[in-house]
mmCIF file of the N, C-alpha and C atoms, coordinates in Angstrom:
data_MODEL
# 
_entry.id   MODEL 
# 
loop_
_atom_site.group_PDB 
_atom_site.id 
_atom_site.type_symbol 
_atom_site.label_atom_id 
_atom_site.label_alt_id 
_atom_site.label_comp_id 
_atom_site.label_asym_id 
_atom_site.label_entity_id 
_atom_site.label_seq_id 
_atom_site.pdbx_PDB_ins_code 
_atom_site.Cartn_x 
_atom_site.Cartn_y 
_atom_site.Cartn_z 
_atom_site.occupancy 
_atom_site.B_iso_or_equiv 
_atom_site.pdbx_formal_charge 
_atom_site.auth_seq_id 
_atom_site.auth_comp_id 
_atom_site.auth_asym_id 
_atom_site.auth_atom_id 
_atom_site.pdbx_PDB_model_num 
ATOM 1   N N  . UNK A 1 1  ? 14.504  12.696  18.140  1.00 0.00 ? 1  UNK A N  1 
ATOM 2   C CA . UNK A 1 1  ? 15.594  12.012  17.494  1.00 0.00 ? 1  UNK A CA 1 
ATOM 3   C C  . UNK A 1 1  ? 16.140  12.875  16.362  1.00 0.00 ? 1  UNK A C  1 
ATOM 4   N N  . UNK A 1 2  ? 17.372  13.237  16.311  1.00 0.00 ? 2  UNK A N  1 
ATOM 5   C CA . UNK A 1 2  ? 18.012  13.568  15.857  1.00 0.00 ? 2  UNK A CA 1 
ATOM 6   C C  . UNK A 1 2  ? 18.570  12.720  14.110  1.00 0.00 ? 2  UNK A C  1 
ATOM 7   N N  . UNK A 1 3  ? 17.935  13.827  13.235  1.00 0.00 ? 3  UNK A N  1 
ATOM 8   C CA . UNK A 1 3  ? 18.320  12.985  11.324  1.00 0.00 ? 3  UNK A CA 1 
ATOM 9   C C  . UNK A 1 3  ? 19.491  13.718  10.891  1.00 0.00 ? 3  UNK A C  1 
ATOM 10  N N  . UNK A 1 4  ? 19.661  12.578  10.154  1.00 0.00 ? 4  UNK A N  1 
ATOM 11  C CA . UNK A 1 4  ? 20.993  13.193  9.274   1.00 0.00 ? 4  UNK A CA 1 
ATOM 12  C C  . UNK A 1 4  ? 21.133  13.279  7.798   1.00 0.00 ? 4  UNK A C  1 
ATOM 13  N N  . UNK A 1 5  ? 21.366  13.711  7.163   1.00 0.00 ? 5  UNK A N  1 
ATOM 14  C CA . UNK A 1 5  ? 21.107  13.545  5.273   1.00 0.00 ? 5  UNK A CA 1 
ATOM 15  C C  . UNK A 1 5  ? 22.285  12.220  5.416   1.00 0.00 ? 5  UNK A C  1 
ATOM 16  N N  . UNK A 1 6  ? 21.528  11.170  4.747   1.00 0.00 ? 6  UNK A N  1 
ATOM 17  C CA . UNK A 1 6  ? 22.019  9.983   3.999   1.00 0.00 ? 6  UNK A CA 1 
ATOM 18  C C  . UNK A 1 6  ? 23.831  10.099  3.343   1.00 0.00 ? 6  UNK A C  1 
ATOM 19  N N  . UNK A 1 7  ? 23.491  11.166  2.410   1.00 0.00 ? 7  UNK A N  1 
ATOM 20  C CA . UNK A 1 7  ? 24.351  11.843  1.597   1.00 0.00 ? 7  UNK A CA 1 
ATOM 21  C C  . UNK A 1 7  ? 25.607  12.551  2.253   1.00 0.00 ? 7  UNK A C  1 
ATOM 22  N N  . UNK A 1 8  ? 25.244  13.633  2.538   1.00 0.00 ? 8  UNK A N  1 
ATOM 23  C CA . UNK A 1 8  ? 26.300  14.683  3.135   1.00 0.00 ? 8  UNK A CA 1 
ATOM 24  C C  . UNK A 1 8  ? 25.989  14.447  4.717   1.00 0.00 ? 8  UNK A C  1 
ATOM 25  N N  . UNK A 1 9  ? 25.772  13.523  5.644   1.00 0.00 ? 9  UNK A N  1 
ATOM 26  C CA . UNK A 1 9  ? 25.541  14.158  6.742   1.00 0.00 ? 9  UNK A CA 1 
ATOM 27  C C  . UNK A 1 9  ? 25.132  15.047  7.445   1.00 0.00 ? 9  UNK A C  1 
ATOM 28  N N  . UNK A 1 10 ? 24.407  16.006  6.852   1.00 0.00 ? 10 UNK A N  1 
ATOM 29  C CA . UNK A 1 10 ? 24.443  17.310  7.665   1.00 0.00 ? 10 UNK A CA 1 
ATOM 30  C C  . UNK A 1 10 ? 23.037  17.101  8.590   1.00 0.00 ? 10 UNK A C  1 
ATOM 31  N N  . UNK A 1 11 ? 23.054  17.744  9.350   1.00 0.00 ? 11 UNK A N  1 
ATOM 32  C CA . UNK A 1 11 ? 21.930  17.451  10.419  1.00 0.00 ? 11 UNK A CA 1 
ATOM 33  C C  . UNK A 1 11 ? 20.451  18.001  9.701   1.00 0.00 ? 11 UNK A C  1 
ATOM 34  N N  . UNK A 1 12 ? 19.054  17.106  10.006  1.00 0.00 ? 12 UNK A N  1 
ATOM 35  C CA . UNK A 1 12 ? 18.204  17.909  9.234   1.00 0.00 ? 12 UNK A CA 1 
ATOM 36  C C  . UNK A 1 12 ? 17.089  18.196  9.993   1.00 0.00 ? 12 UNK A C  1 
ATOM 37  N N  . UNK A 1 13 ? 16.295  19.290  10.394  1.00 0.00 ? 13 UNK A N  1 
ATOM 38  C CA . UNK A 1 13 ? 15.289  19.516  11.023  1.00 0.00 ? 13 UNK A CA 1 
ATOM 39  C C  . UNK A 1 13 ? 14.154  18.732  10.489  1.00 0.00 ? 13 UNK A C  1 
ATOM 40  N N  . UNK A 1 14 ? 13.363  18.487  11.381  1.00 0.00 ? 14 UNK A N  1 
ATOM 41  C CA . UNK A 1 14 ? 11.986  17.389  11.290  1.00 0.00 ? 14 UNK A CA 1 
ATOM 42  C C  . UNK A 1 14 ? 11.477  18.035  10.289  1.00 0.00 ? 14 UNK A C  1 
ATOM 43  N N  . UNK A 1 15 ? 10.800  16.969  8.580   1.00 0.00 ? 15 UNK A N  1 
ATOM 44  C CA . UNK A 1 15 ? 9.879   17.077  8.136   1.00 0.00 ? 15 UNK A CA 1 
ATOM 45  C C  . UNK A 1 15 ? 9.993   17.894  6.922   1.00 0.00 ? 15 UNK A C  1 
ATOM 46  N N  . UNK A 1 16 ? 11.548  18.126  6.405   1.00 0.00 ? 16 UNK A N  1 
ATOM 47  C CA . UNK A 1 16 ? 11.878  18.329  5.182   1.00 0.00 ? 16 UNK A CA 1 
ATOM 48  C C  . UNK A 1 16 ? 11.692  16.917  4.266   1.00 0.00 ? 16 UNK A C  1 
ATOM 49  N N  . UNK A 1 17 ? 11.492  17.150  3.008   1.00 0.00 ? 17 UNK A N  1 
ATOM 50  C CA . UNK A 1 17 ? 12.102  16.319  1.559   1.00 0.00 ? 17 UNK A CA 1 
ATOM 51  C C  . UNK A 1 17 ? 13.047  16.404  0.932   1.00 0.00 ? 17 UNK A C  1 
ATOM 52  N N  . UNK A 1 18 ? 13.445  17.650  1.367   1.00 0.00 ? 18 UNK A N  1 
ATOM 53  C CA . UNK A 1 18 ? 15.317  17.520  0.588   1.00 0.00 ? 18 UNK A CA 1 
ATOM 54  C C  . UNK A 1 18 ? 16.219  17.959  1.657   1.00 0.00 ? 18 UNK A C  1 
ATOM 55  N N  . UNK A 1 19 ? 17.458  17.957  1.620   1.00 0.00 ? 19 UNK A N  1 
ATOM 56  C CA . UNK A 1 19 ? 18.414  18.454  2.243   1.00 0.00 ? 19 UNK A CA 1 
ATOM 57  C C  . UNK A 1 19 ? 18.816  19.853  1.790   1.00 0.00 ? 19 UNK A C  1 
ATOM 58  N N  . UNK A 1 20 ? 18.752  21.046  3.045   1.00 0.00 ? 20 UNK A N  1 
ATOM 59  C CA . UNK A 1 20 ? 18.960  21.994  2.808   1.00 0.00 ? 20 UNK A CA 1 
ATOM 60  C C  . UNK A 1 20 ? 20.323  22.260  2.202   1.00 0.00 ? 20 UNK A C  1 
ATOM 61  N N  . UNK A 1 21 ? 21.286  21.405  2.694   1.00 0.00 ? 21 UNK A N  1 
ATOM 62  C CA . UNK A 1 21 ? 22.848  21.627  2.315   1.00 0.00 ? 21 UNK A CA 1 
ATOM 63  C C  . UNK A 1 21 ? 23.408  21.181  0.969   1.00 0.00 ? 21 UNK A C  1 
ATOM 64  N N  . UNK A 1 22 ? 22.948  19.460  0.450   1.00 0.00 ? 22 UNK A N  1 
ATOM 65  C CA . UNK A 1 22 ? 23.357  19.079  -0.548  1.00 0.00 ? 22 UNK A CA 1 
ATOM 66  C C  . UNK A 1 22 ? 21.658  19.149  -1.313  1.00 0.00 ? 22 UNK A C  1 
ATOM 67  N N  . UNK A 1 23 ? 21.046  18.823  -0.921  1.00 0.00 ? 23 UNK A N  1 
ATOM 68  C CA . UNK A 1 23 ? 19.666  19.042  -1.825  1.00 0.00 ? 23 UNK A CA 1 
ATOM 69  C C  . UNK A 1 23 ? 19.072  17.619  -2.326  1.00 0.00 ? 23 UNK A C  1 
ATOM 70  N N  . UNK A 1 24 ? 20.205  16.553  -1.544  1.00 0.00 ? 24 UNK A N  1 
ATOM 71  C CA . UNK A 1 24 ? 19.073  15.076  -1.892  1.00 0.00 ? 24 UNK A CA 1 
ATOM 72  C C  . UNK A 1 24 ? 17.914  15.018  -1.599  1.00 0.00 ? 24 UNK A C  1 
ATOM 73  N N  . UNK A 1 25 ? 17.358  14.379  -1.851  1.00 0.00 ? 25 UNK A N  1 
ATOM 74  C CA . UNK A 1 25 ? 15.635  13.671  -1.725  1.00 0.00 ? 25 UNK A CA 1 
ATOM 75  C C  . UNK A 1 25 ? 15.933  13.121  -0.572  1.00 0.00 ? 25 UNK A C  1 
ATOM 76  N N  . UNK A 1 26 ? 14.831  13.217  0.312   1.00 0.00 ? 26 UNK A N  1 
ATOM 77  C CA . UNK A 1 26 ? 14.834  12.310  1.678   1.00 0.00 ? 26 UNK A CA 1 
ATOM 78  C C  . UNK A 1 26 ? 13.590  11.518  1.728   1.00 0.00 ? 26 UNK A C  1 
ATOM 79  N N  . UNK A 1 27 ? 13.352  10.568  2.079   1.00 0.00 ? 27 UNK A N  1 
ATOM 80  C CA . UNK A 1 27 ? 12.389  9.591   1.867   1.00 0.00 ? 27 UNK A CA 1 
ATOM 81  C C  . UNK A 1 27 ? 11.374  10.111  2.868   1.00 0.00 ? 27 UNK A C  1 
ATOM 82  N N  . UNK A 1 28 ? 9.530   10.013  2.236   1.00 0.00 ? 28 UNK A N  1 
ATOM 83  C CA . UNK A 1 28 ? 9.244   10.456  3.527   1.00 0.00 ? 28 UNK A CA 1 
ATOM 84  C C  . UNK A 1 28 ? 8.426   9.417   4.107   1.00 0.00 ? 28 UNK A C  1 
ATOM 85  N N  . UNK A 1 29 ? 8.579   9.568   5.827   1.00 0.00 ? 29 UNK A N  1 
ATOM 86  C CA . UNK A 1 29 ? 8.163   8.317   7.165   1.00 0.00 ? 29 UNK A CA 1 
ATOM 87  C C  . UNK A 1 29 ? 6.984   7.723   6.395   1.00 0.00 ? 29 UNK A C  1 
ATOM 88  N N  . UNK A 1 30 ? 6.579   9.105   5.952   1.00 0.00 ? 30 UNK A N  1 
ATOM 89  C CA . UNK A 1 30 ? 4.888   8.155   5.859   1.00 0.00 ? 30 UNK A CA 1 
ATOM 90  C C  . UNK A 1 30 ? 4.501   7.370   4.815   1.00 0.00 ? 30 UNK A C  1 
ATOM 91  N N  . UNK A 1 31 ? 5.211   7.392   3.582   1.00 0.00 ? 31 UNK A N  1 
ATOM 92  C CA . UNK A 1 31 ? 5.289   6.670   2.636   1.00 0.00 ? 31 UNK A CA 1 
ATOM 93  C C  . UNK A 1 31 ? 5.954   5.052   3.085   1.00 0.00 ? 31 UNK A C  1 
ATOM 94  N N  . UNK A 1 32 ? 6.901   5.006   3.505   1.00 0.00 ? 32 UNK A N  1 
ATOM 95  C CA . UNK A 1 32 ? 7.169   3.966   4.499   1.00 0.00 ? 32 UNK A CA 1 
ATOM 96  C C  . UNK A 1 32 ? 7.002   3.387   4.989   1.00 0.00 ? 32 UNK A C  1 
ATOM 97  N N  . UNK A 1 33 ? 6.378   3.822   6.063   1.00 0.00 ? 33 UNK A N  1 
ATOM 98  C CA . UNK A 1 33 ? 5.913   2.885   7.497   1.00 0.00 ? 33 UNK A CA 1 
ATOM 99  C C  . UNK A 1 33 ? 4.049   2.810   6.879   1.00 0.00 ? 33 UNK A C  1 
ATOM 100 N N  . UNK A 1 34 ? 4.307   1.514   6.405   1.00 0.00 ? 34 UNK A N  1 
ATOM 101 C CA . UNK A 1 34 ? 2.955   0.818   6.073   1.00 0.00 ? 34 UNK A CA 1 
ATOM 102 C C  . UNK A 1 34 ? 3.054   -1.045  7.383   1.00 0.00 ? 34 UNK A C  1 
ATOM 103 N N  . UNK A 1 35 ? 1.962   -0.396  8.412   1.00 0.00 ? 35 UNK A N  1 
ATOM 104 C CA . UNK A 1 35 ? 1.650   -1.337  9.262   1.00 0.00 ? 35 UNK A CA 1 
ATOM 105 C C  . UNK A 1 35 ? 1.132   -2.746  8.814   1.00 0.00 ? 35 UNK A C  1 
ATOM 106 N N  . UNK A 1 36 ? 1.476   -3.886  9.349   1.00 0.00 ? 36 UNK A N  1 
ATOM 107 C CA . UNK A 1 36 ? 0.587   -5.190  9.001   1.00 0.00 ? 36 UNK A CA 1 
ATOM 108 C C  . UNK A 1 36 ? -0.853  -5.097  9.074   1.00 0.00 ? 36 UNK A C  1 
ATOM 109 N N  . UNK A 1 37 ? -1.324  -4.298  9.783   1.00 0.00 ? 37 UNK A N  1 
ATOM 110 C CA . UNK A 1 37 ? -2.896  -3.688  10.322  1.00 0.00 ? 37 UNK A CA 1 
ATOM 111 C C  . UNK A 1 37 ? -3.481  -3.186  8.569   1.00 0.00 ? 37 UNK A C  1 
ATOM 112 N N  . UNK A 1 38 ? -2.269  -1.927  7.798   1.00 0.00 ? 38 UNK A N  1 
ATOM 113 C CA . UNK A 1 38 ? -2.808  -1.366  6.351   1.00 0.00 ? 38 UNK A CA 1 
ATOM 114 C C  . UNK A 1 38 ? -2.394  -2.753  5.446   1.00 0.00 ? 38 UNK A C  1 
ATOM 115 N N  . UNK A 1 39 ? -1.612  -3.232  5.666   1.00 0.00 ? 39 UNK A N  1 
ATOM 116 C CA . UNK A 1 39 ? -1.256  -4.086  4.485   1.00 0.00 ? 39 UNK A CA 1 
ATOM 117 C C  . UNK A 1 39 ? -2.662  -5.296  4.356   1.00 0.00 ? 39 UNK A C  1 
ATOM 118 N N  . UNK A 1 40 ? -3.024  -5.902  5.549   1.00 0.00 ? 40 UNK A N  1 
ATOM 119 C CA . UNK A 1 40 ? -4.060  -6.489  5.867   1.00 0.00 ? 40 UNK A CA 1 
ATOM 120 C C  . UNK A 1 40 ? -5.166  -5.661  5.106   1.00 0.00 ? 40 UNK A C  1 
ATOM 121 N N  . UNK A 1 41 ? -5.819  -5.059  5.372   1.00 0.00 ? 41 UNK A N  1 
ATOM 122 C CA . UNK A 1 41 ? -6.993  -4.508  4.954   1.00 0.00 ? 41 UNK A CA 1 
ATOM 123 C C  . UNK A 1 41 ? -6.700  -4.092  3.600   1.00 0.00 ? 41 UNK A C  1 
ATOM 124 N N  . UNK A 1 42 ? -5.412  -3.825  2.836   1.00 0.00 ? 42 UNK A N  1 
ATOM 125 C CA . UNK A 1 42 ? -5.681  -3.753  1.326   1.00 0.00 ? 42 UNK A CA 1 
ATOM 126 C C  . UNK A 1 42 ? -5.220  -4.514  0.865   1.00 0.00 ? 42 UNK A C  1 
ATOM 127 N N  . UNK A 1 43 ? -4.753  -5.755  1.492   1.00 0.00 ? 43 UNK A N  1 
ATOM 128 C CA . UNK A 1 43 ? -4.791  -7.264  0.684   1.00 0.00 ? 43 UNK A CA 1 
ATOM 129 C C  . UNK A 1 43 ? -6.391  -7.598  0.626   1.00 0.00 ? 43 UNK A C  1 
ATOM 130 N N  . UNK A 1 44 ? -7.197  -7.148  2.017   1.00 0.00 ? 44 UNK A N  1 
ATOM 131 C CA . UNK A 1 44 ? -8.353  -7.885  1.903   1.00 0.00 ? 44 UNK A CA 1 
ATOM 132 C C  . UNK A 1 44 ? -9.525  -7.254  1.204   1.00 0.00 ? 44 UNK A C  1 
ATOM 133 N N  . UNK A 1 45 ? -9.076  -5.895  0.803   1.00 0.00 ? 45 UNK A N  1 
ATOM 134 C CA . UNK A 1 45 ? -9.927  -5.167  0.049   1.00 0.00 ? 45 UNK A CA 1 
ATOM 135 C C  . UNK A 1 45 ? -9.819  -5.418  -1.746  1.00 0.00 ? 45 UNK A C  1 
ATOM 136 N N  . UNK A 1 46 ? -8.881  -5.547  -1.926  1.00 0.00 ? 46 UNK A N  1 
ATOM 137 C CA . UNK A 1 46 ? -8.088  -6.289  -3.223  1.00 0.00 ? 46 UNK A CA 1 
ATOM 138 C C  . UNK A 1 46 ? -8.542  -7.688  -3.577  1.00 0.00 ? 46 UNK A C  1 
ATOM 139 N N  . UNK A 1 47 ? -8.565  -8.807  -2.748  1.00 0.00 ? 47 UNK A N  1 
ATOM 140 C CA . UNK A 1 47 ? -9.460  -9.981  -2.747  1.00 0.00 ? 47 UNK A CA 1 
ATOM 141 C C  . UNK A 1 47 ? -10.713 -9.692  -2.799  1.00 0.00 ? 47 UNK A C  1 
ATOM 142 N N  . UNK A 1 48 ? -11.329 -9.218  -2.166  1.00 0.00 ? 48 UNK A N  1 
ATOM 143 C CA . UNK A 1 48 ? -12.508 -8.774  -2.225  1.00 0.00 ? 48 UNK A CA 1 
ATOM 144 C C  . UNK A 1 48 ? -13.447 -8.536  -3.462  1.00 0.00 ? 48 UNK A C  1 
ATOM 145 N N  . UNK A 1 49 ? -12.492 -7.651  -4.090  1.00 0.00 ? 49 UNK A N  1 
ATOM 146 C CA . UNK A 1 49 ? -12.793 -6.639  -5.312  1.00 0.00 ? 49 UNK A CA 1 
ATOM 147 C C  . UNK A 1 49 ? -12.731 -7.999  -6.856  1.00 0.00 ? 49 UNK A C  1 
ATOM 148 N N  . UNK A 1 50 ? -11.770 -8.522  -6.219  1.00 0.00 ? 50 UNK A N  1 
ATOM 149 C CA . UNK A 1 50 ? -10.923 -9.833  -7.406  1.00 0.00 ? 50 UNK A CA 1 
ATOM 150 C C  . UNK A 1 50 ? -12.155 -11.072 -7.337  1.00 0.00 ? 50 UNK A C  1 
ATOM 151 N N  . UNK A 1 51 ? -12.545 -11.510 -6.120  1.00 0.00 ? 51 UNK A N  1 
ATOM 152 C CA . UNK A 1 51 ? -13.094 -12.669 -6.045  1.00 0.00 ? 51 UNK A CA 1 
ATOM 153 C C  . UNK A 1 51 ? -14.763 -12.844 -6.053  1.00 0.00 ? 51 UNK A C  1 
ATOM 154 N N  . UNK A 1 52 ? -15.453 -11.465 -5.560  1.00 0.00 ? 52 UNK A N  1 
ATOM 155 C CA . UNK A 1 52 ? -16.754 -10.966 -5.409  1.00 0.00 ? 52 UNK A CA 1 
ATOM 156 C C  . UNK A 1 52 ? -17.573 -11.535 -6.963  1.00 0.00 ? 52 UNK A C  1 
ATOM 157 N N  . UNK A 1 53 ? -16.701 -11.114 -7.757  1.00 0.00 ? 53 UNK A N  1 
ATOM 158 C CA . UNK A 1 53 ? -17.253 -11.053 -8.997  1.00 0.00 ? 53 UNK A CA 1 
ATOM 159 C C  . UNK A 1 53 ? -17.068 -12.365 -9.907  1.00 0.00 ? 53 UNK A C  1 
ATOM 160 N N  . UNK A 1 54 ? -16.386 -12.875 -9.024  1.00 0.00 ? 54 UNK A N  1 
ATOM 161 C CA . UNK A 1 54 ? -15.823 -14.765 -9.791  1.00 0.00 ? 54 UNK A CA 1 
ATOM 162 C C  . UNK A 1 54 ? -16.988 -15.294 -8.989  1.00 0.00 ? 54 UNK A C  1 
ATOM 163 N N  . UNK A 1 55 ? -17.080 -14.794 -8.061  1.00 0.00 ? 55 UNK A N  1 
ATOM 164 C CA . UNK A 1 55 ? -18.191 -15.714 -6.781  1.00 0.00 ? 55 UNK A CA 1 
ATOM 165 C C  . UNK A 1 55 ? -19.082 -16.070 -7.320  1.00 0.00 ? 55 UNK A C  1 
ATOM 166 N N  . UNK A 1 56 ? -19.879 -14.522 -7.696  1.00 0.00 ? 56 UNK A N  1 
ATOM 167 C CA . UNK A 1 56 ? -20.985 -14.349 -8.542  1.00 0.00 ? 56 UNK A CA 1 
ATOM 168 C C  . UNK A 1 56 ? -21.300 -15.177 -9.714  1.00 0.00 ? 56 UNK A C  1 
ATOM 169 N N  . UNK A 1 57 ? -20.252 -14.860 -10.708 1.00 0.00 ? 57 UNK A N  1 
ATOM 170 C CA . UNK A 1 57 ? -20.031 -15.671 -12.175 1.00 0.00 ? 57 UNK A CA 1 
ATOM 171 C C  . UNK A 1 57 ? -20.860 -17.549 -11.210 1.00 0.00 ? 57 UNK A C  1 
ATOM 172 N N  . UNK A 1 58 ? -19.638 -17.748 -10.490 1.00 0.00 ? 58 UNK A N  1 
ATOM 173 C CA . UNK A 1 58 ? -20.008 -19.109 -10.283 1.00 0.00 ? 58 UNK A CA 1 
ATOM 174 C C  . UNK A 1 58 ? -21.034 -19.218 -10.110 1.00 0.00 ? 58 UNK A C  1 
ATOM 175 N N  . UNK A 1 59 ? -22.260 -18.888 -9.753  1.00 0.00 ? 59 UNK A N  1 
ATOM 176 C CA . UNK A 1 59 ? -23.662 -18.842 -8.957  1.00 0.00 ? 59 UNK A CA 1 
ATOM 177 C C  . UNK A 1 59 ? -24.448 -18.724 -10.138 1.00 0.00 ? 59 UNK A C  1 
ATOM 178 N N  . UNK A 1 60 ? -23.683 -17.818 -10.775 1.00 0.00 ? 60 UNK A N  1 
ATOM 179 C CA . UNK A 1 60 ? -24.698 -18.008 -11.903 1.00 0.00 ? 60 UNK A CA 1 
ATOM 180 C C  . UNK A 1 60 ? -24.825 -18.806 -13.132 1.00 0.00 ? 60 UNK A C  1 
ATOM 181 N N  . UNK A 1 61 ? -23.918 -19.331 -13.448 1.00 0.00 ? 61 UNK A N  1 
ATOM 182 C CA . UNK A 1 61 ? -23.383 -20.623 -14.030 1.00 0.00 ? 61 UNK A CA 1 
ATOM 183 C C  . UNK A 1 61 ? -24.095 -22.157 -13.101 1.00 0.00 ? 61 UNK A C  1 
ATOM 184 N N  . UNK A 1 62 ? -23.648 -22.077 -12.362 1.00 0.00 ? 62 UNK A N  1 
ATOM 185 C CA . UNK A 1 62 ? -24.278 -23.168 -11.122 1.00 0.00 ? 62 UNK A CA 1 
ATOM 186 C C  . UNK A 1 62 ? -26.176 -23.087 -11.545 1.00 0.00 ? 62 UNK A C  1 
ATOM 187 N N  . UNK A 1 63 ? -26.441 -21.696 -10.988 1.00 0.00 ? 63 UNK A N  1 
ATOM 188 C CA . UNK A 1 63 ? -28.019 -21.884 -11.215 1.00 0.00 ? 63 UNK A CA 1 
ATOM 189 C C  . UNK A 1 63 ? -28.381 -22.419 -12.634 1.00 0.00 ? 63 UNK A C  1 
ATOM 190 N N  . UNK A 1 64 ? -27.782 -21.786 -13.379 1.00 0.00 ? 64 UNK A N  1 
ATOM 191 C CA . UNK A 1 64 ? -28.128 -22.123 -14.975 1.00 0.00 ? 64 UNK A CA 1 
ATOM 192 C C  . UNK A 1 64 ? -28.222 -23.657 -15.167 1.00 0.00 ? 64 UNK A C  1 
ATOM 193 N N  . UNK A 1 65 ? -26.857 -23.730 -15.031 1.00 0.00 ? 65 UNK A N  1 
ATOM 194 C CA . UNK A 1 65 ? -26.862 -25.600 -15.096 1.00 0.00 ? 65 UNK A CA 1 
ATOM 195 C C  . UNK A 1 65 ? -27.485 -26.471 -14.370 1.00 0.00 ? 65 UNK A C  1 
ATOM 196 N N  . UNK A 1 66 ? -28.076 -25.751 -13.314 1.00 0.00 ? 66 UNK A N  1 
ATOM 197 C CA . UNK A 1 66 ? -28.885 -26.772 -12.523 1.00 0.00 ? 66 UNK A CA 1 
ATOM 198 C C  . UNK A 1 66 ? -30.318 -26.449 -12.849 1.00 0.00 ? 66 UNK A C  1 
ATOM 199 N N  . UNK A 1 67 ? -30.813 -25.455 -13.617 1.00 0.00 ? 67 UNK A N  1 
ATOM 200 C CA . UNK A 1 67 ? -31.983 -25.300 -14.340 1.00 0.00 ? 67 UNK A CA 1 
ATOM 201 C C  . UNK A 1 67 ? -32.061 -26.157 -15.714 1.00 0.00 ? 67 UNK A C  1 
ATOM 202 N N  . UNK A 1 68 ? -31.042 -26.657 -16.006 1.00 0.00 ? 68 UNK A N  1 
ATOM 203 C CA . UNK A 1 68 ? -30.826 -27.375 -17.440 1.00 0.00 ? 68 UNK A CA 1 
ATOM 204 C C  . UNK A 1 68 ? -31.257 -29.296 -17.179 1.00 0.00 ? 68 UNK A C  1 
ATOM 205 N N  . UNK A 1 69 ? -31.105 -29.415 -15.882 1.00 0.00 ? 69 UNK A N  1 
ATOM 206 C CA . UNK A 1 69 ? -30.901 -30.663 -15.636 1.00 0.00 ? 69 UNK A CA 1 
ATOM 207 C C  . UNK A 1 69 ? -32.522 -31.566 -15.194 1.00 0.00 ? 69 UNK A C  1 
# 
């Protein structure tokens, strides 16, 4: 498939960041194309990281208070 600069049109060979002709920034694919498959696994790695440690807290609060009773 055939790219084009955004900007000036000019045609651009695969796998530059700028345009050889006008010299814009070109966005790159891979920064981009983030799959539901990556977004999934660093929502669930992010929860993970967030809730592991509330879990805990609770358990240990829980044991305490139920050693009090």
């Amino acid at each position: 498939m055939v790219e084009y600069c955004p900007k000036c049109n000019a045609q651009l060979p695969p796998g530059l960041q700028k345009c050889p002709a006008c010299g814009h920034r070109l966005r790159s694919k891979s920064m981009d194309e983030y799959t539901l498959k990556d977004i999934f696994w660093l929502t669930a790695a992010i929860l993970g990281i967030v809730l592991l440690p509330v879990l805990i807290l609770i358990g240990i609060v829980w044991l305490i208070l139920s050693q009090l009773k």
